[in-house]
C-alpha positions as CSV (number, residue, x, y, z in Angstrom):
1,X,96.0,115.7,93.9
2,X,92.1,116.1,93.9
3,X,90.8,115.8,97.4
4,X,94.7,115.9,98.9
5,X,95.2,118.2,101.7
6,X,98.2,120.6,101.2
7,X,99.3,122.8,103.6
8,X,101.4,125.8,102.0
9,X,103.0,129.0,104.2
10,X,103.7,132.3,103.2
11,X,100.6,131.9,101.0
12,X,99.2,135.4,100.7
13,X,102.1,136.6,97.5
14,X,104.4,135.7,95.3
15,X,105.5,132.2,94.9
16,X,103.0,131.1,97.7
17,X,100.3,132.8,96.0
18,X,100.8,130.8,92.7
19,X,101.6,127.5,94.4
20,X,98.1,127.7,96.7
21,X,95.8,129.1,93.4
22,X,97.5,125.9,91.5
23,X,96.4,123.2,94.0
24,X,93.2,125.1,94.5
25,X,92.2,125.1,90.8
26,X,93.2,121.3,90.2
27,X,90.8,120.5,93.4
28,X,92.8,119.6,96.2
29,X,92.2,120.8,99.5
30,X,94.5,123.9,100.5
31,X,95.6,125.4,103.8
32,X,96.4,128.7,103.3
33,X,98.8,131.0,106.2
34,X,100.3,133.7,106.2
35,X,101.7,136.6,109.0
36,X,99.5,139.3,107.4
37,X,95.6,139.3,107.7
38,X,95.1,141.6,105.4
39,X,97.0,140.0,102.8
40,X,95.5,136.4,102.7
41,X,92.2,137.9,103.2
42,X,92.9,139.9,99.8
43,X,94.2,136.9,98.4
44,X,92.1,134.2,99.5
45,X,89.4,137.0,98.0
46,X,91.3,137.3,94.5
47,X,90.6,133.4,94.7
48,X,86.5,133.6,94.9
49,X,86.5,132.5,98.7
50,X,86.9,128.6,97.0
51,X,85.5,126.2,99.4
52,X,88.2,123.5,99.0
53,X,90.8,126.3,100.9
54,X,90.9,127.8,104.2
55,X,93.4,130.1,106.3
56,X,95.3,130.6,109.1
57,X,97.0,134.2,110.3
58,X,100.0,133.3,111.9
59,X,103.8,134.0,112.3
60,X,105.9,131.1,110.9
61,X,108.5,131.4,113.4
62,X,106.9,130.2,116.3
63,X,106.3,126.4,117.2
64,X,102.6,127.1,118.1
65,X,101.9,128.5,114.1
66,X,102.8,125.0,112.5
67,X,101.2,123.1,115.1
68,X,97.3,125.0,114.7
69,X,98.0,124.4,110.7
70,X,98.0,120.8,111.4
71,X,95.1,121.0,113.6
72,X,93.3,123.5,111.4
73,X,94.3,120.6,108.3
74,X,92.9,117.4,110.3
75,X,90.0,119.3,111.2
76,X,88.8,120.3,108.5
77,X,90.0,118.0,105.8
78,X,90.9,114.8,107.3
79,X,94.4,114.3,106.4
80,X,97.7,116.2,105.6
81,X,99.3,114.8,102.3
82,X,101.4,117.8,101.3
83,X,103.7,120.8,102.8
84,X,105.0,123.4,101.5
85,X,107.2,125.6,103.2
86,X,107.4,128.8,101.1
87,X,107.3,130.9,103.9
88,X,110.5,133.0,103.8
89,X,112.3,136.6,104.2
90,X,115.2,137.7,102.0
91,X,117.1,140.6,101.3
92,X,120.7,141.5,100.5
93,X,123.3,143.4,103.5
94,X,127.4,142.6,103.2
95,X,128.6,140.7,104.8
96,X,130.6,142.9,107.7
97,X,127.3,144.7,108.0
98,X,124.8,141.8,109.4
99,X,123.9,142.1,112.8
100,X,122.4,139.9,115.3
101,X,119.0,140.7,114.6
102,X,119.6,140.0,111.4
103,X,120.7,136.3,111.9
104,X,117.9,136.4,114.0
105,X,115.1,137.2,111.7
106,X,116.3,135.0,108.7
107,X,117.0,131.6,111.0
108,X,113.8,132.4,112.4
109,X,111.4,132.4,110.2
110,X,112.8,130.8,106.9
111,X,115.3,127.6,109.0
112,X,112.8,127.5,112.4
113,X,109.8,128.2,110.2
114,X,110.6,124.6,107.7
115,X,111.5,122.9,110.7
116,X,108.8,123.8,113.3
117,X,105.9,123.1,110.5
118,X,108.0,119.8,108.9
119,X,107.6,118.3,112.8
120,X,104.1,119.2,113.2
121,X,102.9,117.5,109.8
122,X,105.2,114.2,109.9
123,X,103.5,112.3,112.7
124,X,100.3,112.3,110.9
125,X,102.2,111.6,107.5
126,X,103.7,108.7,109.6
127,X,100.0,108.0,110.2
128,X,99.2,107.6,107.1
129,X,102.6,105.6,105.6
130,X,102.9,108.8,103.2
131,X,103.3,112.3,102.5
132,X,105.5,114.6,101.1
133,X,107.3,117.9,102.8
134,X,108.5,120.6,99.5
135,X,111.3,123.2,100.8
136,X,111.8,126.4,98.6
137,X,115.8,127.2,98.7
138,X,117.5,129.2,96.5
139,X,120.3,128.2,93.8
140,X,122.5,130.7,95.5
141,X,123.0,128.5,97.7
142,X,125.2,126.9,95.1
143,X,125.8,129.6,93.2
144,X,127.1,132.7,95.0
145,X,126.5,136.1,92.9
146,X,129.4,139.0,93.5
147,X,127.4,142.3,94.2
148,X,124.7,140.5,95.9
149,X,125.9,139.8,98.9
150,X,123.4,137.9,100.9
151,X,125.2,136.0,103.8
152,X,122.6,136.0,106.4
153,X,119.7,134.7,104.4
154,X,122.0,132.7,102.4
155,X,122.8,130.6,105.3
156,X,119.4,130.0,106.5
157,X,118.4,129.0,103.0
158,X,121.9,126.9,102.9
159,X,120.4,124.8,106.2
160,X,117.0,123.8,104.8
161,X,119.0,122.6,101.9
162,X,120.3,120.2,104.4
163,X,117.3,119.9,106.6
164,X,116.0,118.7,103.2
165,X,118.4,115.9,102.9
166,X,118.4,114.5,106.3
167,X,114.5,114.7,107.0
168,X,114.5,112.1,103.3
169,X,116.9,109.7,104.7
170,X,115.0,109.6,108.5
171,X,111.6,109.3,107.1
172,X,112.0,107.6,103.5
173,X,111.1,104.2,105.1
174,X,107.8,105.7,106.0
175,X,107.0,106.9,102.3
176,X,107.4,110.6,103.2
177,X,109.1,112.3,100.3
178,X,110.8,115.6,101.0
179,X,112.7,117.7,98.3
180,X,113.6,121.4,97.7
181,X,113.1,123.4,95.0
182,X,115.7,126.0,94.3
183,X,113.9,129.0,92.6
184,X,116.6,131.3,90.2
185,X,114.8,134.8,89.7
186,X,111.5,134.6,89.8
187,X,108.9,137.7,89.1
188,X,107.0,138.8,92.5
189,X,106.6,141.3,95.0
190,X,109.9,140.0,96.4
191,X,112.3,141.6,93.7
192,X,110.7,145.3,94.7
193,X,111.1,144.9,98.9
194,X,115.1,143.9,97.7
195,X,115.3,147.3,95.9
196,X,115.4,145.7,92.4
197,X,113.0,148.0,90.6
198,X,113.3,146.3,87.2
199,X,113.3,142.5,87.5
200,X,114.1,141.9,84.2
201,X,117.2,143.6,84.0
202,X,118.4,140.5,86.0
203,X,117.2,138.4,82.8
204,X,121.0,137.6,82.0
205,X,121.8,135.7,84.8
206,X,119.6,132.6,83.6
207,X,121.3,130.8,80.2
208,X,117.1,131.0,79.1
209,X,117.6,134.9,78.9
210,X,114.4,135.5,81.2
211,X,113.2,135.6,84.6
212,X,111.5,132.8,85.6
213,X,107.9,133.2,86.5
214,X,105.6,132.5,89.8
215,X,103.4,130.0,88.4
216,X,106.5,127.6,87.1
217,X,107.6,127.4,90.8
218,X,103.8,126.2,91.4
219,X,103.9,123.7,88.3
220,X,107.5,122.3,89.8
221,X,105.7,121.9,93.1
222,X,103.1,120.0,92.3
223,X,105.2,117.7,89.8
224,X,106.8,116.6,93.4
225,X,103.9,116.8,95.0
226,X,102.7,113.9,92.8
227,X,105.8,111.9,92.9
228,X,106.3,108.8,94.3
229,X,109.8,108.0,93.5
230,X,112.1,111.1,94.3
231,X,113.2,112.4,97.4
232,X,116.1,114.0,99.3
233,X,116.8,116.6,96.2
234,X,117.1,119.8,95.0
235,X,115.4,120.7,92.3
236,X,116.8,124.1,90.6
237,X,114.2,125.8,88.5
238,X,115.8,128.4,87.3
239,X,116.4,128.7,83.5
240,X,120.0,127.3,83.5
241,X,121.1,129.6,86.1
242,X,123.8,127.3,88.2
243,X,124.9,126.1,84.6
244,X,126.3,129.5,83.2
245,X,124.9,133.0,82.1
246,X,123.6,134.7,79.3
247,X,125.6,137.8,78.3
């Protein structure tokens, strides 16, 4: 991947944050965005202001976001080989209790979000006769947890799953590669804005009898990033968890 140009969103925290610092250290070239200023100044900071990554402030949910990331990418770097939509809200409400703005905010940014960047990087990727698109999902997709009841998000998440699918079967003849991962429970900020205060405690629910950790999401992506022969699927990274539980 040295020299490649990935584009990765929600890159200021969490599993963004591990993904971009991956790519950056093994020398590709990394587009960096985020909603918060602050945030990916601190992180692009944390990084030592590496001169093989750049950013762009902007909210994932509208159309004109993805399409200055793939101006901002040719610009500067000449090509987009990689994306990485990792940009994503989540949080658990029951079911009878989601309201519209709810719907609203999860099928914006995390389904309009993967779509809107997916069709600004493809017709350079069609340019090119290559690329690949990685989708972050969730294996409770597949695996619905009682006492965590998740609907709204759930079925945003449930949609790039698909999106995932089709987008391999339209552009496979081109070379473009696109897969999911589906993370289990991963340490990062995002376990603390969901109320969980101790991550761990949700060890049990992975046959591995741990969490998983941010930088194994980042070692996943860039195993597809470098592949040449799988697309269309969902990768689950998550210690066993869709197989059974440890208790």
């Amino acid at each position: 991947m040295k020299n490649k140009t990935v584009i990765v969103t929600g890159a200021s925290s969490g599993i963004g944050k591990a993904i971009a610092k991956y790519f950056i250290d093994r020398e590709s070239n990394v587009v960096m965005t985020a909603s918060s200023k602050e945030n990916l100044e601190i992180t692009f900071n944390e990084f030592g202001a590496p001169k093989n990554a750049i950013c762009l402030v902007g909210d994932i949910s509208k159309k004109e976001t993805s399409q200055r990331l793939s101006e901002l990418a040719l610009d500067t770097f000449g090509t987009i080989d990689v994306l990485i939509n990792n940009a994503g809200v989540f949080s658990p409400k029951p079911f009878l209790e989601v309201e519209d703005k709810d719907l609203d905010l999860y099928w914006d940014v995390n389904l309009k979000g993967t779509f809107y960047a997916s069709q600004a990087v493809i017709p350079q990727m069609l340019k090119q006769k290559s690329g690949s698109i990685i989708n972050i999902g969730t294996v409770l997709v597949d695996h619905a947890i009682d006492g965590f009841p998740a609907t709204a998000p759930l079925t945003s998440k449930g949609a790039i799953h698909a999106l995932t699918r089709q987008l391999a079967a339209e552009f496979g003849k081109s070379n473009i590669k696109v897969n999911t991962i589906a993370p289990g429970i991963i340490r990062s900020p995002l376990q603390g804005k969901m109320g969980v205060e101790d991550a761990d405690s949700l060890a049990g629910l992975h046959l591995l009898n741990r969490i998983g950790e941010a930088h194994e999401i980042a070692e996943a992506a860039y195993y597809l990033a470098n592949s040449d022969f799988i697309t269309g699927e969902t990768i689950n990274v998550a210690g066993g968890h869709t197989i059974g539980h440890a208790i």
